[in-house]
N, CA and C atoms as an extended XYZ file, in Angstrom:
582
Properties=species:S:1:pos:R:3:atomname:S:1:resname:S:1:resid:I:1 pbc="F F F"
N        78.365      102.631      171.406 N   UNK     1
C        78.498      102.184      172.766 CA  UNK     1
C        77.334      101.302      173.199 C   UNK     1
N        75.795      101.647      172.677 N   UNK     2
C        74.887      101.013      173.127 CA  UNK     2
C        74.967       99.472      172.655 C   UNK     2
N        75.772       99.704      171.246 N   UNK     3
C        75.554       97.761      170.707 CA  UNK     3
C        76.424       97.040      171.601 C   UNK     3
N        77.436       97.942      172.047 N   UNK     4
C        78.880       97.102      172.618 CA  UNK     4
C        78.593       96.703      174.042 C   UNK     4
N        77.557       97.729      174.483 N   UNK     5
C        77.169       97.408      176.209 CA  UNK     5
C        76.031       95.994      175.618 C   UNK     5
N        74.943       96.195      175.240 N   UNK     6
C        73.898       95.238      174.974 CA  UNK     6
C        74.201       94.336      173.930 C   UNK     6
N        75.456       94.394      173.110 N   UNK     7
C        74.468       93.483      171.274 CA  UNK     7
C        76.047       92.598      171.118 C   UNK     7
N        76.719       92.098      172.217 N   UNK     8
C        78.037       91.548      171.486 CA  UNK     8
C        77.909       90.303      173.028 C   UNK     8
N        78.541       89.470      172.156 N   UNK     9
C        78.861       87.910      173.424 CA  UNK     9
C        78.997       88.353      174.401 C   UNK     9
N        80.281       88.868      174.184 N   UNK    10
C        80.756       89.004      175.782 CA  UNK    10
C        80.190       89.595      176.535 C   UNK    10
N        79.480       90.498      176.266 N   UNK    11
C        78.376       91.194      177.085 CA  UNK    11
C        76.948       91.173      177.451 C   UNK    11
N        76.723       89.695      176.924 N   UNK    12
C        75.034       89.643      176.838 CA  UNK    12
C        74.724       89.197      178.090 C   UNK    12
N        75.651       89.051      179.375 N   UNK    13
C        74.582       88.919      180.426 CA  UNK    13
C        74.551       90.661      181.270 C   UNK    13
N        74.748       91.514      180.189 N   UNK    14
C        73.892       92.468      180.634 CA  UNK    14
C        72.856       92.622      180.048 C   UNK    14
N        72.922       92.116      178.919 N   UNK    15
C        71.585       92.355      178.365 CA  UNK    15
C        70.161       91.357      178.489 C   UNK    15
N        70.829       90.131      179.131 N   UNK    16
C        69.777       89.580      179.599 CA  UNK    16
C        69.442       89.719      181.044 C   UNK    16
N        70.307       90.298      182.321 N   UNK    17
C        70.091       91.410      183.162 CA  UNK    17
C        69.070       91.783      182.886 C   UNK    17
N        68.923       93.263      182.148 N   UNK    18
C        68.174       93.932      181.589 CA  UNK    18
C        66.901       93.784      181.709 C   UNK    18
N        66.993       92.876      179.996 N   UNK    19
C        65.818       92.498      179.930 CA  UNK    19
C        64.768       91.780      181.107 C   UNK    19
N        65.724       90.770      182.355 N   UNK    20
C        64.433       90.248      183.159 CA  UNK    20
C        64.313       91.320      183.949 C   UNK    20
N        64.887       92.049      184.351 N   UNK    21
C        64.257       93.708      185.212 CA  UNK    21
C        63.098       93.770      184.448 C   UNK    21
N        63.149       94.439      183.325 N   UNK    22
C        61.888       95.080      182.414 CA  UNK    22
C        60.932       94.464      182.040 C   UNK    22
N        61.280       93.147      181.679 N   UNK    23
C        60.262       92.434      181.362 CA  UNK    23
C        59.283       91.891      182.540 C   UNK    23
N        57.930       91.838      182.050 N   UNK    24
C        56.880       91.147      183.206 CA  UNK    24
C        57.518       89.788      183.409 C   UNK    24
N        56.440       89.055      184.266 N   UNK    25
C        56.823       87.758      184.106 CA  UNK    25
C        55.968       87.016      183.507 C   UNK    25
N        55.027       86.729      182.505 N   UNK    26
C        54.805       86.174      181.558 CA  UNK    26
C        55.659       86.416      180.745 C   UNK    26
N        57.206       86.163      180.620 N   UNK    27
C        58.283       86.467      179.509 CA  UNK    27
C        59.002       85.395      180.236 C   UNK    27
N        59.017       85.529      181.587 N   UNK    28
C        59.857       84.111      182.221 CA  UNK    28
C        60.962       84.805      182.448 C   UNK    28
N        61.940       83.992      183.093 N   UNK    29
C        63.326       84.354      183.281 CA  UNK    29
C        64.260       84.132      182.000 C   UNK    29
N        65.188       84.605      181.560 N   UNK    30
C        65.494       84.655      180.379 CA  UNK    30
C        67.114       84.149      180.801 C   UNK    30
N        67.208       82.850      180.750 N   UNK    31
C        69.015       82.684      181.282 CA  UNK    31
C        69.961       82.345      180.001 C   UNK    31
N        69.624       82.254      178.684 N   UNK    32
C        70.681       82.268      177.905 CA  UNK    32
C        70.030       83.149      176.175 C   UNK    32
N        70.877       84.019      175.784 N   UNK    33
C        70.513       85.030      174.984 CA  UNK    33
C        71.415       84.434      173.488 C   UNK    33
N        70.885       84.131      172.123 N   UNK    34
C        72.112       84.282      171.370 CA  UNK    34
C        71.204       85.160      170.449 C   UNK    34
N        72.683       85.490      170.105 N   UNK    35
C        72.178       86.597      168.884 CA  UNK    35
C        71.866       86.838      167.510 C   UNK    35
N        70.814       87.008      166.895 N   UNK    36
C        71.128       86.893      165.406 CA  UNK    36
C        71.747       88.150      164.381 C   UNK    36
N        71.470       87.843      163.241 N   UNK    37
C        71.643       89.388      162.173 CA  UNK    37
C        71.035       89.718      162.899 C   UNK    37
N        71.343       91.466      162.411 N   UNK    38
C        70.487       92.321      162.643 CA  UNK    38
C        69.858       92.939      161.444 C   UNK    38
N        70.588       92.702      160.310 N   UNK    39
C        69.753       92.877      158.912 CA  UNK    39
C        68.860       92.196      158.449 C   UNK    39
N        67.360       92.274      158.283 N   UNK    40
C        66.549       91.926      158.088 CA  UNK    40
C        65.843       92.775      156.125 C   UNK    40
N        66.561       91.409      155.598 N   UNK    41
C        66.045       91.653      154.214 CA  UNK    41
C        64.194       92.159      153.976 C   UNK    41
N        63.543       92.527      153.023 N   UNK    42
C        62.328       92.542      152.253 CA  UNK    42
C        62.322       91.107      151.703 C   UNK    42
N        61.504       90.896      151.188 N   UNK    43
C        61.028       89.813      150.136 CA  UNK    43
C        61.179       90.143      148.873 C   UNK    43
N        61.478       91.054      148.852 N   UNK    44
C        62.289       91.248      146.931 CA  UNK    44
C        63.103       92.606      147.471 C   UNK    44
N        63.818       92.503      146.314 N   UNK    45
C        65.378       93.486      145.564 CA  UNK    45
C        64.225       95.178      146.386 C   UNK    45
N        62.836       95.376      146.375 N   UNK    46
C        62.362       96.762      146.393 CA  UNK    46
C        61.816       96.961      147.610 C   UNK    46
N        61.981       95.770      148.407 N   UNK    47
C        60.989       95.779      149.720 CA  UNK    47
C        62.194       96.656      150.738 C   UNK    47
N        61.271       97.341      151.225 N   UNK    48
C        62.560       98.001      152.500 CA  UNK    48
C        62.843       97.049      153.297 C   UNK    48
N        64.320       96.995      153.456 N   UNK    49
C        64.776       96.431      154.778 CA  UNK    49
C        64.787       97.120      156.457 C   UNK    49
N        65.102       96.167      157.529 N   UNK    50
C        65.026       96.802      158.733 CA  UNK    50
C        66.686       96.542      158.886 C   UNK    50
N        67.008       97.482      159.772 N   UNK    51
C        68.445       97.017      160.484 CA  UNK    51
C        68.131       97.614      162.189 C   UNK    51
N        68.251       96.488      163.065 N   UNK    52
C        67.984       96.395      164.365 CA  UNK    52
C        69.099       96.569      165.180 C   UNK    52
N        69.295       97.858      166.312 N   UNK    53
C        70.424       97.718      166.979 CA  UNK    53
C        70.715       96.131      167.459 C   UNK    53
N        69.609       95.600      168.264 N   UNK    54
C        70.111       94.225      168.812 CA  UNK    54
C        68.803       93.188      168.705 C   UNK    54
N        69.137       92.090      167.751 N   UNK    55
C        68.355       90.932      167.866 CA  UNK    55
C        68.540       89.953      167.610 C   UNK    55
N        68.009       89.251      168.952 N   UNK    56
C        68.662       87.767      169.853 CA  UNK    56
C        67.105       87.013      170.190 C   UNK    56
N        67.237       86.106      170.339 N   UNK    57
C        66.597       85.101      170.774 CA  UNK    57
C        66.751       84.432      171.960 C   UNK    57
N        65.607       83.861      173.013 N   UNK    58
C        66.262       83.423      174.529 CA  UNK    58
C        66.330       81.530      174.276 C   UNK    58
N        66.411       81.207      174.799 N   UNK    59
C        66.531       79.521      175.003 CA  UNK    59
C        64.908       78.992      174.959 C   UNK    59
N        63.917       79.950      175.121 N   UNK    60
C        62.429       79.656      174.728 CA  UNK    60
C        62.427       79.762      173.188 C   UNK    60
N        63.093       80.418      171.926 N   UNK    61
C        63.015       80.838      170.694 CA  UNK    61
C        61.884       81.574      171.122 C   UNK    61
N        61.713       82.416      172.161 N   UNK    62
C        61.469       83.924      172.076 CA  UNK    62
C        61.936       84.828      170.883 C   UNK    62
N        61.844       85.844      170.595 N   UNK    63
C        62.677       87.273      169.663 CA  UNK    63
C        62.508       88.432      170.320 C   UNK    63
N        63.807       88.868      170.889 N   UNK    64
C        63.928       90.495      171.034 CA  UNK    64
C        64.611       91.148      170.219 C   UNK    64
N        63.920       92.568      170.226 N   UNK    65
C        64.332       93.572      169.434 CA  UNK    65
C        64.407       94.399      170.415 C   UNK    65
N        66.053       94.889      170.161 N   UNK    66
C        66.277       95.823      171.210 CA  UNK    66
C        66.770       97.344      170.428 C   UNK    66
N        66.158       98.367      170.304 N   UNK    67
C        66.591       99.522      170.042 CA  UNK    67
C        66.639      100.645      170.591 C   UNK    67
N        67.622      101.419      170.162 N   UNK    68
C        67.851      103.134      171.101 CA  UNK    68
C        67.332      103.685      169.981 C   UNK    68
N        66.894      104.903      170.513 N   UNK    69
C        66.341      106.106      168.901 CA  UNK    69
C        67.103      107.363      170.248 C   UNK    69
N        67.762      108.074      169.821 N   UNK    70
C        68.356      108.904      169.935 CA  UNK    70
C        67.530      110.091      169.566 C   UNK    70
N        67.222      110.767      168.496 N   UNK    71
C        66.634      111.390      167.783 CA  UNK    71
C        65.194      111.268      167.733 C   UNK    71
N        63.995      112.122      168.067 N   UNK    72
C        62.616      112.194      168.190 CA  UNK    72
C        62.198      111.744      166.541 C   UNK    72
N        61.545      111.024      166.219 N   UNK    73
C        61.445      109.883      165.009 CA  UNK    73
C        59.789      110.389      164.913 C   UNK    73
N        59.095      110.513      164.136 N   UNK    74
C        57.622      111.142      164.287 CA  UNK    74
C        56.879      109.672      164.007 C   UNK    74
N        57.063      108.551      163.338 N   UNK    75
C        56.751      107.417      163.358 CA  UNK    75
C        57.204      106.177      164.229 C   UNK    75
N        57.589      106.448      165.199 N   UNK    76
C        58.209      105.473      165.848 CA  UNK    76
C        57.600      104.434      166.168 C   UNK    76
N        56.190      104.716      166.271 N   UNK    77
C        55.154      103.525      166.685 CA  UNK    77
C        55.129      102.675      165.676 C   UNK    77
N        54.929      103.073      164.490 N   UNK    78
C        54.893      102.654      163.075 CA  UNK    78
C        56.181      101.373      162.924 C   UNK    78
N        57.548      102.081      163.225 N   UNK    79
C        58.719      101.524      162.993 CA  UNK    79
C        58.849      100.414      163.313 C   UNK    79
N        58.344      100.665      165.173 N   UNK    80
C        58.598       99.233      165.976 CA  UNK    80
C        57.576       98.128      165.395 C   UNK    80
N        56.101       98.502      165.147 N   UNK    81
C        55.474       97.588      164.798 CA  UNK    81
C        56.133       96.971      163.436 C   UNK    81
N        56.736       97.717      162.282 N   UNK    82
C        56.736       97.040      161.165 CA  UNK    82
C        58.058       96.557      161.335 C   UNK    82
N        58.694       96.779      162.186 N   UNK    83
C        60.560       95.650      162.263 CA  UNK    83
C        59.752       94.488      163.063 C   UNK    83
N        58.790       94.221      163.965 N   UNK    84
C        58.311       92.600      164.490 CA  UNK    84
C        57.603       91.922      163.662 C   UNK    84
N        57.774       92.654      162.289 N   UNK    85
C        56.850       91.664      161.300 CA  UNK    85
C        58.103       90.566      160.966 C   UNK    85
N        59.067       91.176      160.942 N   UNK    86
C        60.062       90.454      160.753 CA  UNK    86
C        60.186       88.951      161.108 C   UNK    86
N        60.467       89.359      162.946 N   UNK    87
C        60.330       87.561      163.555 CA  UNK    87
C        59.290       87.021      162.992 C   UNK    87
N        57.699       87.643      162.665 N   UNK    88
C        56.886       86.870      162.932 CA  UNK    88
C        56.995       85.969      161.287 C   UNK    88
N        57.425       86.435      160.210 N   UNK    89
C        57.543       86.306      159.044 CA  UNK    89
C        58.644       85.147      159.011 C   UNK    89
N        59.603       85.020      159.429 N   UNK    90
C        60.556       84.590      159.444 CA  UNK    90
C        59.760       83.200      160.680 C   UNK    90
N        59.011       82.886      161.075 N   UNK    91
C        58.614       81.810      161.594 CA  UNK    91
C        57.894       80.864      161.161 C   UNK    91
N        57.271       81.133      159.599 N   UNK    92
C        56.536       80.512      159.095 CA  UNK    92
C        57.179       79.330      157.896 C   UNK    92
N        56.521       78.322      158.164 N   UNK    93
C        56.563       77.034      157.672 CA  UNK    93
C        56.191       76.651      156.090 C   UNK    93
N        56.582       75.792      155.444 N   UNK    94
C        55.935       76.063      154.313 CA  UNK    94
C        55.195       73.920      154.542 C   UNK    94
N        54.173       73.719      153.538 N   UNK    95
C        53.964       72.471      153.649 CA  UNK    95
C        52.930       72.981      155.029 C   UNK    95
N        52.674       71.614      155.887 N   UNK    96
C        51.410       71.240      156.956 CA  UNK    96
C        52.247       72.197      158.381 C   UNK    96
N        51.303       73.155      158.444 N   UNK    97
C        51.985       74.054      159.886 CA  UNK    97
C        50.663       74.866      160.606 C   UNK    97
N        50.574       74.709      161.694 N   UNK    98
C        49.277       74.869      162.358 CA  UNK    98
C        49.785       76.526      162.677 C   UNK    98
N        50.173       77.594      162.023 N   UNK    99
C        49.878       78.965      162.669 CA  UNK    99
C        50.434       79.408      163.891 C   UNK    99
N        51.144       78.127      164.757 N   UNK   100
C        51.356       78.572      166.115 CA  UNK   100
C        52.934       79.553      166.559 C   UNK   100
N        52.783       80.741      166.815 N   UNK   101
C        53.910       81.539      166.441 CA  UNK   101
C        54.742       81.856      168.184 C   UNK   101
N        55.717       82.125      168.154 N   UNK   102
C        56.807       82.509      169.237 CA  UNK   102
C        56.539       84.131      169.391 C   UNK   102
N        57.157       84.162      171.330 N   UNK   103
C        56.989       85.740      171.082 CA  UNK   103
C        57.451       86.235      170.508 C   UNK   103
N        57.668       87.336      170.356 N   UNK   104
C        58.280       88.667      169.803 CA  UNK   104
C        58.371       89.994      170.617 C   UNK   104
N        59.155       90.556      171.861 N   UNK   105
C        59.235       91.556      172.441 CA  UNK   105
C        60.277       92.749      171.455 C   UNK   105
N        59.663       93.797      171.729 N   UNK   106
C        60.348       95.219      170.834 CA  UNK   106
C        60.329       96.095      171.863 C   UNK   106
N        61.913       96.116      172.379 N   UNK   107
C        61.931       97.279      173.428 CA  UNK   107
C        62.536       98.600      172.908 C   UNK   107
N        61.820       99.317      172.867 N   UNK   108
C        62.674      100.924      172.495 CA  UNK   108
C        62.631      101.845      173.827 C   UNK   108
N        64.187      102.202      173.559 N   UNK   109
C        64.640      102.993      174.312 CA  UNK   109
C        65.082      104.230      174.127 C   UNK   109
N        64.238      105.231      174.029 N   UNK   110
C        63.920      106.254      173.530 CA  UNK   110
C        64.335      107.778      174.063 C   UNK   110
N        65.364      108.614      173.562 N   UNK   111
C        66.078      109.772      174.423 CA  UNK   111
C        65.080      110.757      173.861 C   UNK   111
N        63.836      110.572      173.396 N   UNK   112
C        62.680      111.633      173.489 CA  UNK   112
C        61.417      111.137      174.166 C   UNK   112
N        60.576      112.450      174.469 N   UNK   113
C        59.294      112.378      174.912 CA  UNK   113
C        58.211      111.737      173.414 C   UNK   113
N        57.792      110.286      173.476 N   UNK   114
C        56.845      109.779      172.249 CA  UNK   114
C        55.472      109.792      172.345 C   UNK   114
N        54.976      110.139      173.550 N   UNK   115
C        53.828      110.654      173.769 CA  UNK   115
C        53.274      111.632      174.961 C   UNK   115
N        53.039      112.441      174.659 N   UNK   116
C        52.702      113.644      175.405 CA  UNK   116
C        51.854      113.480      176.276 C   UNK   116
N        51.031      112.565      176.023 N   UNK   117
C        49.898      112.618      176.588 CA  UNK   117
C        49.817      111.901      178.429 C   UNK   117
N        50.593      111.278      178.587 N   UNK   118
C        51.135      110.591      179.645 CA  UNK   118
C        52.737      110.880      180.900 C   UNK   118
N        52.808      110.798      181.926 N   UNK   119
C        54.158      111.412      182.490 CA  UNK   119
C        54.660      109.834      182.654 C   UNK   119
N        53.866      108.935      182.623 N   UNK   120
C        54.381      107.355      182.228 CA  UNK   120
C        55.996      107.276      181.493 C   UNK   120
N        57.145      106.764      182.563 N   UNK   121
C        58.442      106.593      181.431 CA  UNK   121
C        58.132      104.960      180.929 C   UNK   121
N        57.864      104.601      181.722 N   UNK   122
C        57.741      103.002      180.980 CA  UNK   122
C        56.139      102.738      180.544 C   UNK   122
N        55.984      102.119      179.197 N   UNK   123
C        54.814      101.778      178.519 CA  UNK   123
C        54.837      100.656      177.678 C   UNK   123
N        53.828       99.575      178.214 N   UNK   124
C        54.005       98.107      178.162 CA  UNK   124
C        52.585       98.109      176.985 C   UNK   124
N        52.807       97.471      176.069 N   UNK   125
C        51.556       97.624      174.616 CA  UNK   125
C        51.549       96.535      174.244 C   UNK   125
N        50.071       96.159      174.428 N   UNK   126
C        49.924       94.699      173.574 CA  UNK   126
C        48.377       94.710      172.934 C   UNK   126
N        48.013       94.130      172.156 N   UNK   127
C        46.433       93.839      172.075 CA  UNK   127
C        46.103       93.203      172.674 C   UNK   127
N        44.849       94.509      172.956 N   UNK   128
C        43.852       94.435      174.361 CA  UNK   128
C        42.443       94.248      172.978 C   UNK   128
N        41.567       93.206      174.097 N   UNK   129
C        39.663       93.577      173.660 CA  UNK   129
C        39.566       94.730      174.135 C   UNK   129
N        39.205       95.402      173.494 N   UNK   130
C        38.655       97.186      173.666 CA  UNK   130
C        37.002       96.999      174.843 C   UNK   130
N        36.229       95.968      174.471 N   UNK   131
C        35.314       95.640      175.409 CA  UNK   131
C        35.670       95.312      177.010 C   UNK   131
N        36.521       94.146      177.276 N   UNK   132
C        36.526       93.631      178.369 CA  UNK   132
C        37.978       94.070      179.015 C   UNK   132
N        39.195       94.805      178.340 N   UNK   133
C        40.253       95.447      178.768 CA  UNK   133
C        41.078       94.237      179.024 C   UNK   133
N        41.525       93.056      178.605 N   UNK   134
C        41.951       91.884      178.936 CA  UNK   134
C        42.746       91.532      177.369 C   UNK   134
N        44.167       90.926      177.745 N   UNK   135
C        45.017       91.000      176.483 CA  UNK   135
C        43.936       89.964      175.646 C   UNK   135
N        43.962       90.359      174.287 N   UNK   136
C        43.945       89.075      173.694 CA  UNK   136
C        44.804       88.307      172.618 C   UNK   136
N        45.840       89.222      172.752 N   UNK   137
C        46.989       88.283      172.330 CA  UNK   137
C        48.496       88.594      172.874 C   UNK   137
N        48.836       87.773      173.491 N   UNK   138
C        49.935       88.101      174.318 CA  UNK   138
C        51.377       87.755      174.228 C   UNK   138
N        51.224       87.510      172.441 N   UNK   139
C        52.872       87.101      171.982 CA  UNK   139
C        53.386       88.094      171.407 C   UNK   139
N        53.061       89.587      170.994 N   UNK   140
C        53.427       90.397      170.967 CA  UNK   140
C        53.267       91.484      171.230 C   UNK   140
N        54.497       91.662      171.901 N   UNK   141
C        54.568       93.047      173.440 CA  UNK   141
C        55.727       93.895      172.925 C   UNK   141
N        54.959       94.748      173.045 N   UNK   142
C        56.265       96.605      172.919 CA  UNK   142
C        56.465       97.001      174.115 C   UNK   142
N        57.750       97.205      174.830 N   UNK   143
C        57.884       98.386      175.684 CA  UNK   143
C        58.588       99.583      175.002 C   UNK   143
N        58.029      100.867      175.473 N   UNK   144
C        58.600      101.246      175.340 CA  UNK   144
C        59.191      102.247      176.163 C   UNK   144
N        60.470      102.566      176.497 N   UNK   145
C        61.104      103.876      177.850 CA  UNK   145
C        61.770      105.271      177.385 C   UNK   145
N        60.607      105.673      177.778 N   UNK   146
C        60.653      107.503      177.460 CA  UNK   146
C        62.235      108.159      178.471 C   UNK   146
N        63.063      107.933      178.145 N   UNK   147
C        63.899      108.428      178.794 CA  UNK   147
C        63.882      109.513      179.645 C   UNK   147
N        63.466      110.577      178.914 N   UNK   148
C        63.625      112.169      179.374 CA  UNK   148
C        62.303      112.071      180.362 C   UNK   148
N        61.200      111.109      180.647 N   UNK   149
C        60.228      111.312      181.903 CA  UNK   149
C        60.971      110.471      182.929 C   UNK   149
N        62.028      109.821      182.796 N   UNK   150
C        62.585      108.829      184.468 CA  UNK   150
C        63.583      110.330      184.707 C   UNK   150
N        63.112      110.585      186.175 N   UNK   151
C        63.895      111.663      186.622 CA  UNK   151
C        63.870      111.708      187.757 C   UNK   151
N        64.032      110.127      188.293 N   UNK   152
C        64.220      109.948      189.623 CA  UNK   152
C        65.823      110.452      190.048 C   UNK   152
N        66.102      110.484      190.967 N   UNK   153
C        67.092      111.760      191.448 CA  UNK   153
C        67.874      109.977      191.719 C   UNK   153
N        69.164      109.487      192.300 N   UNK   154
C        69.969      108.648      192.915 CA  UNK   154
C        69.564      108.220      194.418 C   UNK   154
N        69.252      109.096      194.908 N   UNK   155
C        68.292      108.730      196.617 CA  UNK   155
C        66.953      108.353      196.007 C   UNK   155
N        66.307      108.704      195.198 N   UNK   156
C        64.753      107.872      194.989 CA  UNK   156
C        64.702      106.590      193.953 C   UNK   156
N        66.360      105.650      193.686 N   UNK   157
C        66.106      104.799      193.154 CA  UNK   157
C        65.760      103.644      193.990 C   UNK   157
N        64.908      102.705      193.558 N   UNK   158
C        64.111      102.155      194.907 CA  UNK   158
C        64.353      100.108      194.254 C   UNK   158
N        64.941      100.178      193.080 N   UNK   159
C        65.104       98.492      192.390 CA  UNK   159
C        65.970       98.654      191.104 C   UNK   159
N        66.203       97.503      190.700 N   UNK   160
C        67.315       97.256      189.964 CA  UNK   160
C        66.780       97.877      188.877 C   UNK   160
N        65.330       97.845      188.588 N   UNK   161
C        65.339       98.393      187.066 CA  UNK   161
C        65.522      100.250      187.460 C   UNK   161
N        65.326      100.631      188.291 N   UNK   162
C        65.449      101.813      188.446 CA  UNK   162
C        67.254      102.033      188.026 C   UNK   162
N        68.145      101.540      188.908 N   UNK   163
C        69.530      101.301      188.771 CA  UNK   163
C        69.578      101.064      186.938 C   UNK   163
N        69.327      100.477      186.508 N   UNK   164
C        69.602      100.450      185.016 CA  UNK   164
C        68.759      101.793      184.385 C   UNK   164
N        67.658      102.030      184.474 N   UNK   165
C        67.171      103.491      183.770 CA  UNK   165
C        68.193      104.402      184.362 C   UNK   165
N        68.592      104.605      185.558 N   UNK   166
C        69.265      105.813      185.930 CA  UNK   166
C        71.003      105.708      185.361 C   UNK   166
N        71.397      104.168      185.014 N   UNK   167
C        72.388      104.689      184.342 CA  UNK   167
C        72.302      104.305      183.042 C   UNK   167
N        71.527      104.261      182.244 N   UNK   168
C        71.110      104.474      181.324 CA  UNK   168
C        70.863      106.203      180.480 C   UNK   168
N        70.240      107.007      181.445 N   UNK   169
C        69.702      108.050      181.418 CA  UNK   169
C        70.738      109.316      181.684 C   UNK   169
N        72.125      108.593      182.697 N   UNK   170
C        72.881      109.344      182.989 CA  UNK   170
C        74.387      109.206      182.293 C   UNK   170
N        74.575      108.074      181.624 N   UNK   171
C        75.795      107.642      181.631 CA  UNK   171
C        77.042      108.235      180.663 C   UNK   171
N        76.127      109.270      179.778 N   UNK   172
C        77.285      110.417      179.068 CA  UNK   172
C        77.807      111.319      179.946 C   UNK   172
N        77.071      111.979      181.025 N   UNK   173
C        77.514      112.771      182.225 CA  UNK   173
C        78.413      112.026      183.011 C   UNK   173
N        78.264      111.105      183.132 N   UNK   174
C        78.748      110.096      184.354 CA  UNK   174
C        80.426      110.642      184.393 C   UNK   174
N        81.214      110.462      185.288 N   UNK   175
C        82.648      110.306      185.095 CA  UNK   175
C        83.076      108.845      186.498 C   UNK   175
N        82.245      108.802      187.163 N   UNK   176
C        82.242      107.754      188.050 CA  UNK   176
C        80.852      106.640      188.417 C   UNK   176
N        81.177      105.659      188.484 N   UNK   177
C        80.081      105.253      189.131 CA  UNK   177
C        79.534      105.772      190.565 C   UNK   177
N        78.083      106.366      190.103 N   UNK   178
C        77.249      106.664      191.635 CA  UNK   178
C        77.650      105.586      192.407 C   UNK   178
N        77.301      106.663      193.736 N   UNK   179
C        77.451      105.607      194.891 CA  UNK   179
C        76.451      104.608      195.095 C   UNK   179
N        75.149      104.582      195.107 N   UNK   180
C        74.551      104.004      194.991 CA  UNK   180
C        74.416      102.637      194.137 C   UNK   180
N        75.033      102.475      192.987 N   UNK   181
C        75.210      101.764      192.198 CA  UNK   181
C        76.650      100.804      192.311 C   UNK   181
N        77.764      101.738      193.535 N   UNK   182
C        78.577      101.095      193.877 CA  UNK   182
C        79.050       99.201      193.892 C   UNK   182
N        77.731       99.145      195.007 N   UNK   183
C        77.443       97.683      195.241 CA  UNK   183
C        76.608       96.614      194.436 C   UNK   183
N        75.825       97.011      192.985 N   UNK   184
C        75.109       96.409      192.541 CA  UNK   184
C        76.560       95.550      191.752 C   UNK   184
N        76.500       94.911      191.364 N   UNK   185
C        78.009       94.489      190.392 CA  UNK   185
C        77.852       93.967      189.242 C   UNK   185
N        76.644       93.972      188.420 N   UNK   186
C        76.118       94.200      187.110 CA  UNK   186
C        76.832       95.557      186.784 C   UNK   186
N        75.471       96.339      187.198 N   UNK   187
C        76.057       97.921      186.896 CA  UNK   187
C        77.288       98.478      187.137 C   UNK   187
N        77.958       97.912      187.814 N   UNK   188
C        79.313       98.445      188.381 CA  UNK   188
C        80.143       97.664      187.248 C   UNK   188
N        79.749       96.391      186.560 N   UNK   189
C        80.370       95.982      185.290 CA  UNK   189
C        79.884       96.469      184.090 C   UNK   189
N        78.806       97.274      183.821 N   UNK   190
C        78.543       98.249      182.676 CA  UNK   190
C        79.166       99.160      182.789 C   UNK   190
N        79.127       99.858      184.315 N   UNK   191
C        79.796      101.434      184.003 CA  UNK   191
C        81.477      100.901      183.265 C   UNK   191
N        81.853       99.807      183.944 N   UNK   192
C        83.621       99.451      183.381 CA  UNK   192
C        83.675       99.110      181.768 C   UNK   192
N        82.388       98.393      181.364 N   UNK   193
C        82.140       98.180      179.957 CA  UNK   193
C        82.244       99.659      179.031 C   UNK   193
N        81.207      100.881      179.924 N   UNK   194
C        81.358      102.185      179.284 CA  UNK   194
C        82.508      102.898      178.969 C   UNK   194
């Protein structure tokens, strides 16, 4: 259900929806999404491959990676970092090429708690200088959304990205669209997609 709501044509202006909710705005507005494989070979017959619920590219040749983990994964940090080696691998030139690389966003959407240490549901990761706390490289960004900490109730959703975590978070229970969500008409075209 998650590839068919987010990872297919006909449906990618929910997923680029989505994505400009979540995303900051150093990502920009994102108005046309296409999609690539999602199988991502090794470099030989022994190298592990990745397979990505959803990855598309915006009209910047941006790269998102969009995944659900269902299941508490004990490496997950690990995972996401080593599937964005992918784009970044896959950008390189052979012959005279100056290094200069496209983003790469990796959003996981996660139906477990991945770090304890925080009541944070959304967590935005990039390299930071550990000295001055200031990105220093800002073409590749992880979010990631702890599902089971958004537990805002339907009266305390307060913006659209709230409206997408909450039916996100709710939508196996669901048998109707909330009222609240009535009038948004994105979401009111996901719940019909569900």
């Amino acid at each position: 259900g998650f590839k068919k709501l987010f990872g297919t044509e006909l449906n990618k202006n929910l997923l680029i929806d989505f994505l400009n909710e979540l995303l900051d705005e150093d990502a920009g507005v994102i108005t046309e999404l296409s999609f690539l494989s999602t199988e991502q070979l090794g470099r030989s017959r022994s190298d592990r491959k990745a397979i990505y619920d959803v990855y598309c590219t915006d009209e910047k040749n941006n790269n998102f990676i969009v995944e659900l983990q269902r299941g508490e994964q004990k490496y997950f940090k690990d995972r996401s970092v080593y599937y964005t080696t992918f784009p970044i691998q896959e950008q390189s030139h052979r012959g005279d090429w100056d290094y200069e690389l496209r983003k790469v966003y990796f959003v996981g959407i996660l139906e477990f708690e991945m770090d304890n240490d925080s009541n944070d549901y959304l967590s935005k990761v990039q390299m930071v200088n550990t000295k001055t706390n200031k990105v220093f490289y800002d073409k590749l960004t992880y979010y990631y959304l702890e599902m089971p900490k958004f537990k805002k109730s339907e009266k305390e959703l307060a913006n659209h990205l709230d409206y997408w975590l909450y039916y996100l978070n709710n939508l196996v229970n669901s048998k109707h669209i909330p009222k609240k969500l009535e009038s948004d008409n994105i979401l009111k075209e996901a719940f019909d997609v569900a």
